[in-house]
N, C-alpha and C positions, 0 to 999 in steps of 0.2 A: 413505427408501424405496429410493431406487437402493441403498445400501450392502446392504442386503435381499436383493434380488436376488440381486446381487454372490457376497455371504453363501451362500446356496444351492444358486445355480450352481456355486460353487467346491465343496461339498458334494455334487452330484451328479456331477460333472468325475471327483472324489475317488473316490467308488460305483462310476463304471463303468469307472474306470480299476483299481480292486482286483480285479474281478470277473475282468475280462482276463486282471491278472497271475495273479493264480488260476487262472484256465484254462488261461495257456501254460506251465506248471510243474507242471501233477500229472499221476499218472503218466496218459495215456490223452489227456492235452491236447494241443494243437498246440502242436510246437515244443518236446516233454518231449525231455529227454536221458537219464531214466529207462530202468532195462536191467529187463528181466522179468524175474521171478521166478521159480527155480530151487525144484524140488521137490525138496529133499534126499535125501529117503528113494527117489529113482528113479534119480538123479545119478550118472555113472561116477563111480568111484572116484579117478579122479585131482580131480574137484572135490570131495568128499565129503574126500579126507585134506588136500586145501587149506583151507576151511574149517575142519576140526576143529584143525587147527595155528596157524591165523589166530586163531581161538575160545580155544585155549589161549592164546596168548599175550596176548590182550585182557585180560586179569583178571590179569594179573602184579602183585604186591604186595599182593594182595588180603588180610585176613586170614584167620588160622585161628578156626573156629569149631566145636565139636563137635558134630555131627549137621547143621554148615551144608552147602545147597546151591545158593545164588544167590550172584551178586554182591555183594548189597545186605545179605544176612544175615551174608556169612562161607562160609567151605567147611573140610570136614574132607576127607581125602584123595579116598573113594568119592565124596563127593559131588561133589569138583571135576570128578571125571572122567564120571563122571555127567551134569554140565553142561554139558560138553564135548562128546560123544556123544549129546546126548539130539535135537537138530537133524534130525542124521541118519536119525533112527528106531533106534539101536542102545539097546535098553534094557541097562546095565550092571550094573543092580542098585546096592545102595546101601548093602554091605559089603564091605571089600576081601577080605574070604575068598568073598564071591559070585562072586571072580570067576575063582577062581584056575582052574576048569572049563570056563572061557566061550571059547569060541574055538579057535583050535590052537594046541600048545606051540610055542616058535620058539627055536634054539639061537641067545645073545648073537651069535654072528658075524655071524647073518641079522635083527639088530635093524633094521625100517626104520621112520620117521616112524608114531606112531600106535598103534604094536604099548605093549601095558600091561606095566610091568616090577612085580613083585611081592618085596614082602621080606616078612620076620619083622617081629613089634611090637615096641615098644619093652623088652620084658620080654623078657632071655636065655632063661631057662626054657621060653617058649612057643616050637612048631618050626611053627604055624598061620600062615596071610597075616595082616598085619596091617597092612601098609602096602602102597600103589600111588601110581604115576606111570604118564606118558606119554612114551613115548620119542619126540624131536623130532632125533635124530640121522640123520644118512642112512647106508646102509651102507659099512662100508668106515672110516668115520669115530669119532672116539673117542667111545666113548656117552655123550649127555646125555639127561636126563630131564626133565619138567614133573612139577610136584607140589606139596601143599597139604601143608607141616608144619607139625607144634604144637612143634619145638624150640623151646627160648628165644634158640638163636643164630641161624635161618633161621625165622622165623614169617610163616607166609602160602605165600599161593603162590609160588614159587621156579623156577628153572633147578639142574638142579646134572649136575655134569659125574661120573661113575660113579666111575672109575679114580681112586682114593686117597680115595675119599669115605666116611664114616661108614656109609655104606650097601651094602659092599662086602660085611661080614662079614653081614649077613642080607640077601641075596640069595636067591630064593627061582626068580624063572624070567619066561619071557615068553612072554605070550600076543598072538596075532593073532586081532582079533576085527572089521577092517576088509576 
């Protein structure tokens, strides 16, 4: 019968001591070290291009998937960037020729974190957007991009550095949409 007890006591010991820890770790409880939550889409822009570069860089390796747009599915170019920006409130659309209009044009030298660089498709023939990244360079500095290729030798999401890159000869322009 004592063991009983014992048994139950230790079970409710158990109970109110969860409850506690529960309480003193969410967000709004005593003792949280939880930070509030930032309304993206209100956010100066210096938090807004921190995150969207923090966001790009989270899904590095991810693969390529045609028409993907999450993590968990795969990303094709638009869509990565799409997913990237979508936090924020900035709808990019969800064709990289949607985007080539969006925003303001920005000459390469004034390339900063965030601004979307635009090329040609894979197909010589066509002079249409057909691919996009995200530029994560700062200015001043030699341009690199984030981006979701379907190459067989960079598949997924990628970093690639501009200057001598495959992607030099269809280069198409850059937009500021931040």
């Amino acid at each position: 019968m004592l063991l009983f007890y014992k048994t139950h006591l230790f079970r409710y010991v158990l109970a109110i001591s969860a409850v506690f820890a529960m309480y003193a770790f969410t967000p709004g409880g005593e003792g949280t070290t939880a930070k509030p939550k930032i309304d993206l889409k209100t956010a100066p822009d210096s938090i807004k291009l921190d995150t969207l570069i923090k966001r790009a860089y989270s899904v590095m390796g991810t693969p390529y998937k045609w028409a993907g747009a999450t993590p968990q599915t795969g990303f094709d170019c638009s869509g990565y960037v799409y997913w990237c920006f979508q936090p924020l409130g900035i709808a990019t659309g969800r064709s990289a020729s949607s985007l080539y209009n969006m925003g303001k044009k920005i000459e390469m030298e004034d390339a900063q974190p965030g601004d979307l660089i635009l090329f040609k498709g894979t197909n010589a023939k066509t002079t249409g957007v057909g691919h996009v990244g995200m530029v994560v360079s700062k200015k001043g500095e030699p341009l690199k991009f984030v981006h979701c290729s379907s190459s067989k030798a960079h598949w997924g999401v990628i970093e690639t550095v501009y200057g001598g890159s495959y992607y030099v000869k269809r280069y198409i322009g850059i937009r500021r949409v931040l």
